[in-house]
Each structure stands twice: as structure tokens, then as C-alpha cells.
N, C-alpha and C positions, 0 to 999 in steps of 0.2 A: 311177413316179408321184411328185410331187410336184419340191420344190425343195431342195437343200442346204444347212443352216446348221447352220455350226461342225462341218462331219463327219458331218451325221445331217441324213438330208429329213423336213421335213415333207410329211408325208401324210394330214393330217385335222385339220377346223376344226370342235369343238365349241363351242353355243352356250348359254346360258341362257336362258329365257324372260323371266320379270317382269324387267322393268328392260332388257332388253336386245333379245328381237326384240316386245317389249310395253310397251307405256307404260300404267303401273296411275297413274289417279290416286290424290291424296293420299288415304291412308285417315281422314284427316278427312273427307272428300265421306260418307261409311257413316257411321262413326260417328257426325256429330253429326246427320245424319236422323233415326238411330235413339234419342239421345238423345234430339232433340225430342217424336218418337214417343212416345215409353214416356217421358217426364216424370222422364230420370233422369237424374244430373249425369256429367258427365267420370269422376269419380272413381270412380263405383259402376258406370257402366256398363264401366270398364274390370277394375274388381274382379269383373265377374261374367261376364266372357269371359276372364280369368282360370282360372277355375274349369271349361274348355271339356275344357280338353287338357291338366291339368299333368304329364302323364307324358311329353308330346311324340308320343304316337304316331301323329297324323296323318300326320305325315312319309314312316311308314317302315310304312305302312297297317295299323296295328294298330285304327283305327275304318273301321268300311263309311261310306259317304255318309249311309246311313241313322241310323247311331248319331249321326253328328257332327252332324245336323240335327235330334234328340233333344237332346242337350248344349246346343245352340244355346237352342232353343225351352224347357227347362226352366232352364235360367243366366238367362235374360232375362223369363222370365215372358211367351213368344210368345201369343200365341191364334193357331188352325191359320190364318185368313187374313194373320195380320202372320207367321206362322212362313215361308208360302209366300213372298208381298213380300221377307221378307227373306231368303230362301233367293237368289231371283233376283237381290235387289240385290247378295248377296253374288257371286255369282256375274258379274256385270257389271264390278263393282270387280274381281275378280280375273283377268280375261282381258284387262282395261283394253282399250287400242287396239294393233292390230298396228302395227309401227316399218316402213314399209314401205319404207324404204332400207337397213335391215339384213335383212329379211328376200328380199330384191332381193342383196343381197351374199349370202348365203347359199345362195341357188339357184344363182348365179353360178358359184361355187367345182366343182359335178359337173360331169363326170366325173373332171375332172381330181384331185381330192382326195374324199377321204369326209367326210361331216360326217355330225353328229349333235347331238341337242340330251338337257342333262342339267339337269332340271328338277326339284329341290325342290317338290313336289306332295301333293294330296290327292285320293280319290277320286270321280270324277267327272271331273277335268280333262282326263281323252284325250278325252271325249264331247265335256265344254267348250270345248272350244278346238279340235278336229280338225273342228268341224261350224263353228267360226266362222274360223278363219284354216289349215285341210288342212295343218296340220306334214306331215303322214305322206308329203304331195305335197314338200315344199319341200328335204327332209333324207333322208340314209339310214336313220338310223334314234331313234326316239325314246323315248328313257329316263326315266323318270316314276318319282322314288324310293319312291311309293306300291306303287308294281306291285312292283319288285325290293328291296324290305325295306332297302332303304341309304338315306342322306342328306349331299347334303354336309353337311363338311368330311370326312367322315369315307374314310380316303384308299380304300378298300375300294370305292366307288363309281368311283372315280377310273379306278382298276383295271378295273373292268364297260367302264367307258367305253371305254379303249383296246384291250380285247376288242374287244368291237364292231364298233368301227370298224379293227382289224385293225393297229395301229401299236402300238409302244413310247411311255410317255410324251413323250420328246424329240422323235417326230414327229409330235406332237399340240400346236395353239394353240388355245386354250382363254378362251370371253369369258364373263363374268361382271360383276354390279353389285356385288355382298357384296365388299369389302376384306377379310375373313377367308378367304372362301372363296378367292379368289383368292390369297390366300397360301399356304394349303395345299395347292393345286393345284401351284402352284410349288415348294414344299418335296417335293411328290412328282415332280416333277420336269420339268411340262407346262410349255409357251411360255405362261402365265399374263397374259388384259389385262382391269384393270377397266373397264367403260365408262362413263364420264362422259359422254361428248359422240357421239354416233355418226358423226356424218363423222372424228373423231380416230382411233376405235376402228377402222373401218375402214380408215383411211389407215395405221396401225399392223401391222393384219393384212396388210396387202396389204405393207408391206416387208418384213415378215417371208417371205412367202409368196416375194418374189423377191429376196429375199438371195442 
């Protein structure tokens, strides 16, 4: 399975979501609703989501959905009906639009190669996004650093990854929007592409793929 390069086949195309098989709009679209809303400025409404998560633990699910829409609702000063609104909006912003010429490329790729998708997350998003665009249909298998306690950059997930899907880093290509993340991926030793442009990113993968 898979194609040769440099000595070592690749054998599996891992994806990232936001930014890549999803287009979030600008998080200005949320934010300045909600400033409007609640009659508070740029400065204080970013100072008091700030105040949400500063340990980082959504990432690597140290808050339930529950708590973090607590933190939400009392940092903003919600009432339960603007707390719900903004629960959904939140969630809208964050599943943005499916890219559906990468996620068309990414079906494409089984049987012949494994994929999977490694996705910096919070919980709630398998529900979110498995009920709006069926990852679990599209890929083998999908990794949500909420559920498995890691996050990128941290190369430890990297690692899950190639488990997974059954290959050594080097016959793993690996797509991503984060320029860090993508470096670290490559420092650990994956076929690392960041996506800017999705016809590029795919016309990329695909030489790789037939190298």
C-alpha cells in the first residue's frame, strides 16, 4: 500500500479540520455580535474570554462542555437565553463550512492509503460536526485531542496519530493551517503541508502521493 519516496512509502494522509477540511469564518463575525449584544467594547469583551480557559485545558479535555458553557455564561455576564444563542452561535462559528474539494480529496485517497483526521478540539465537537459533515463516514479514523488528553504541537499526539493509522512518521503526509503546528509535525518527522490555498495543498499531496 501506498507510493515510495525517498526510500519509505507513504501510507496515510492525515487532515486537520478548522482551516482545512472547514472554513470557520472570521471570528470577528461572534465576537462583534456579541459585543454589540452585551454593550461591551473590543477590549473588555476579549479580556473577559480571557478569563474562560487560562490553564488551556479545553484542548486536552480537562473541562466537560458543561463547565466550559458555565465559564462562558459567567466571564460574559450571559442570561440563560443569550447563554443558549450564544452557545449555538458559538458553535456555528466553529464547525464554519465544510471545504468540500478537500474533503472530496480525502475520501478519494481509501482504500488505497489510511487517513485520518487530528483535530485540536473541545468537547462536544464529535457530536458537532459528525451530525453536520459524518467525518467518521469520510476518514478512518478520527482524533479529537479532547477525548485522547494530547494537543498539538505537542509531538506525543503526533505519535497517537501514526499508531492509528498504522505507518511510521515518514509514511505519513500530514495537512494543517497552524505554521507551528506544521513545523513540529515535520521536526517529528511527518511529510508536513500547510494549507493556504486548497487546490495548491491538494495538488501538493497528490505529488507527493506519486512520487
Amino acid at each position: 500500500m501506498g507510493h515510495t519516496v525517498g526510500g519509505m512509502g507513504i501510507r496515510a494522509v492525515v487532515f486537520d479540520i478548522g482551516g482545512v477540511l472547514e472554513r470557520e469564518p472570521p471570528r470577528s463575525v461572534l465576537d462583534g455580535k456579541w459585543c454589540r449584544l452585551l454593550g461591551m467594547t473590543e477590549a473588555a469583551y476579549a479580556a473577559a474570554l480571557a478569563t474562560v480557559d487560562p490553564e488551556n485545558l479545553i484542548p486536552v479535555g480537562g473541562l466537560s462542555e458543561a463547565e466550559i458553557r458555565v465559564r462562558f455564561a459567567v466571564a460574559l455576564g450571559l442570561s440563560d437565553g443569550q447563554e443558549r444563542e450564544f452557545w449555538a452561535d458559538l458553535w456555528d462559528w466553529y464547525c464554519g463550512e465544510l471545504d468540500h474539494d478537500m474533503a472530496a480529496f480525502a475520501a478519494s485517497l481509501r482504500p488505497e492509503f489510511a487517513t485520518a483526521i487530528l483535530s485540536n478540539s473541545a468537547d462536544g465537537a464529535r457530536r458537532e460536526e459528525m451530525s453536520r459533515y459524518a467525518y467518521d463516514t469520510l476518514v478512518d479514523h478520527v482524533i479529537y485531542s479532547h477525548e485522547v488528553g494530547l494537543a498539538k504541537p505537542d509531538p506525543a499526539i503526533f505519535a497517537l496519530a501514526c499508531e492509528r493509522v498504522g505507518a511510521a512518521p515518514g509514511e505519513v503526509a500530514f495537512v494543517d493551517d497552524t505554521p507551528g503546528i506544521v513545523d513540529a509535525a515535520r521536526a517529528f518527522g511527518m511529510h508536513a503541508f500547510c494549507n493556504v490555498s486548497t487546490p495548491e495543498t491538494i495538488a501538493a499531496v497528490r505529488a507527493l502521493l506519486a512520487a
